[in-house]
Each structure stands twice: as C-alpha cells, then as structure tokens.
C-alpha positions as CSV (number, residue, x, y, z in Angstrom):
1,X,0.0,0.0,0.0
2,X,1.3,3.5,-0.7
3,X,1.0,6.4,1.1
4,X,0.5,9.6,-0.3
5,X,0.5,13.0,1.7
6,X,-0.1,16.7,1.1
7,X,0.9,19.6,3.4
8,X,1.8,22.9,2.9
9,X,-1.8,24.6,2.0
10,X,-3.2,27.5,3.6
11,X,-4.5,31.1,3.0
12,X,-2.7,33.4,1.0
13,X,-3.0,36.9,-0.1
14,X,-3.3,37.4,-3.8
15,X,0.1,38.0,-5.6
16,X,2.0,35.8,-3.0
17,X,3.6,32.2,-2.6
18,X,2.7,28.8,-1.6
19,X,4.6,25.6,-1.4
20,X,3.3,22.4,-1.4
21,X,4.6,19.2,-0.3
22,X,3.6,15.4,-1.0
23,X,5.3,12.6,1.0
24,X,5.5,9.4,-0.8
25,X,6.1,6.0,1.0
26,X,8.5,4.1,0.3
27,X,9.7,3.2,-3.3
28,X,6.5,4.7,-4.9
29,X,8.7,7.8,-5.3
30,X,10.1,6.6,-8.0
31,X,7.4,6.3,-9.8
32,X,7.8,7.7,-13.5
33,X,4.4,9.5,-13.6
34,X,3.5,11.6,-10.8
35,X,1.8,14.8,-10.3
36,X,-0.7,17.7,-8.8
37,X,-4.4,18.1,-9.9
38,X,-6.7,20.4,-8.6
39,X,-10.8,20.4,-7.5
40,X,-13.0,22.8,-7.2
41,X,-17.0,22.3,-5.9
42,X,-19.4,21.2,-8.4
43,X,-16.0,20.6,-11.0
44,X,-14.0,17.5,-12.0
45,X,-10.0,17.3,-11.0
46,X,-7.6,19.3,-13.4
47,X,-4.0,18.7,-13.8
48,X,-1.9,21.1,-12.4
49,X,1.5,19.6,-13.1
50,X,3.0,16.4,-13.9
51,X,6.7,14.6,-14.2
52,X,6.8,12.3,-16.5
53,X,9.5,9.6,-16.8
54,X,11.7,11.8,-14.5
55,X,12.5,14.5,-16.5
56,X,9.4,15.9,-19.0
57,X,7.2,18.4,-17.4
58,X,3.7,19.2,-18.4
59,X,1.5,22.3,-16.7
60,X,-2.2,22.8,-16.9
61,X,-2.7,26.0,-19.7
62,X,-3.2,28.0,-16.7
63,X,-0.8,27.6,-14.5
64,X,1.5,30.1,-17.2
65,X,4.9,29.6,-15.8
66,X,3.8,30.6,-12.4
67,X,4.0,27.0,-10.9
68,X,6.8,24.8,-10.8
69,X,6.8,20.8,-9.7
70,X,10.1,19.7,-8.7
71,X,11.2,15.9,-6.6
72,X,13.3,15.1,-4.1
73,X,14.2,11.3,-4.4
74,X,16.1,11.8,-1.6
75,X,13.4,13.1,0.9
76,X,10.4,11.2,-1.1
77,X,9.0,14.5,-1.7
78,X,7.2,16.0,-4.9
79,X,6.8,19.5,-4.6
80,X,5.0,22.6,-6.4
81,X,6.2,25.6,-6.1
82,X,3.2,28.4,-6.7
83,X,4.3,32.1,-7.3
84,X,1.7,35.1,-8.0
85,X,-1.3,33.1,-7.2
86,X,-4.7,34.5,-8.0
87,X,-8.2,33.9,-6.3
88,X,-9.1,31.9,-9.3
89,X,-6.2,29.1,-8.0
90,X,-8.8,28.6,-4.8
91,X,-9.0,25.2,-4.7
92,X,-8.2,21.5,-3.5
93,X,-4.9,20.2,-4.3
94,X,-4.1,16.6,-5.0
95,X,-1.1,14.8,-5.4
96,X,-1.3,11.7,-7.6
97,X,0.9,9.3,-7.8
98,X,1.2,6.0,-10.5
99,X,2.8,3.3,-8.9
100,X,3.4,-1.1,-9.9
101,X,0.0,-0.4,-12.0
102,X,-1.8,1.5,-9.1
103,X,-2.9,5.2,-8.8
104,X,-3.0,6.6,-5.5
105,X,-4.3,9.7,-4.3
106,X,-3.6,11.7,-1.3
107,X,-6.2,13.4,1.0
108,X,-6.1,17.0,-0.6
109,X,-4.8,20.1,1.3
110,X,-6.7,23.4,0.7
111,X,-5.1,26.5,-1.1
112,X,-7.0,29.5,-0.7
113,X,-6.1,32.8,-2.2
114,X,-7.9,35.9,-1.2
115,X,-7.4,39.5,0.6
C-alpha cells in the first residue's frame, strides 16, 4: 500500500507564494508519472503539473509559468512551487501518484487565495 500526503496549504494573499509538499512512501517515489491536480465544488479534478518519466514536465494552460513541480528522491517529496497566485487558484490540491499499475491519491490540502 502507498502512502500519499499533502501539506503545505493554507491562506494566501493574492500576488503571493505557496509551497506544497507530498510525501510518498517508500519506493513509490520513484514512480515515473507523478503529479498535482486540482478540485473545485461542483467541478471535475484538473492537472496542475505532472513529471513524466523523471525529466518531461507538463503544466495545466493556466498555470503560465507561475507553478513549478520539482522531486526530491532523496526526501520522497514532490513539490509545487506556486508564485503570484490569483483567487481563481482557490481550490483543493491533490497529489497523484502511479505506482506497480496503481494510482493513489492523497487526501487533498486546501489552497485558498484571497485579501
């Protein structure tokens, strides 16, 4: 069974920073597709960011080149780093993780961006 778990959400003014975290367990980090979606009520989950075989990055059309998903093998971390956030990235964030023909999700960690 893998573990997946988000941290790092919170309130944030508009025009600021947020980074979020996702611990993996255990060799699941090394999983070659692995990545952040995001829910809002009433809506399906987007993609927010995703690595791909370890190296190829994709970004929902939004994001702009505001976000940035990074991971630390080292730490079993995935990362996304969220500059100049708007109240429009309000939301739910997931991390999702593909791992020995699985997909696991982690409980969601709540990004709000208001002033």
């Amino acid at each position: 069974q893998v573990e997946v778990v988000e941290s790092g959400g919170g309130l944030v003014q508009p025009g600021r920073s947020l980074k979020l975290s996702c611990v993996v367990s255990g060799s699941a980090i090394n999983s070659n597709n692995m990545g952040w979606y995001r829910q809002t009520p009433g809506n399906q989950r987007e993609l927010v960011a995703e690595i791909i075989n370890k190296r190829n990055r994709n970004y929902g059309d939004f994001v702009k080149g505001r976000f940035t998903i990074s991971r630390d093998n080292a730490k079993n971390t995935l990362s996304l780093q969220m500059d100049s956030l708007k109240p429009e990235d309000t939301a739910v964030y997931y991390c999702r993780i593909y791992w020995n023909w699985g997909i696991y999700w982690g409980q969601g960690t709540q990004v709000t961006v208001s002033s």
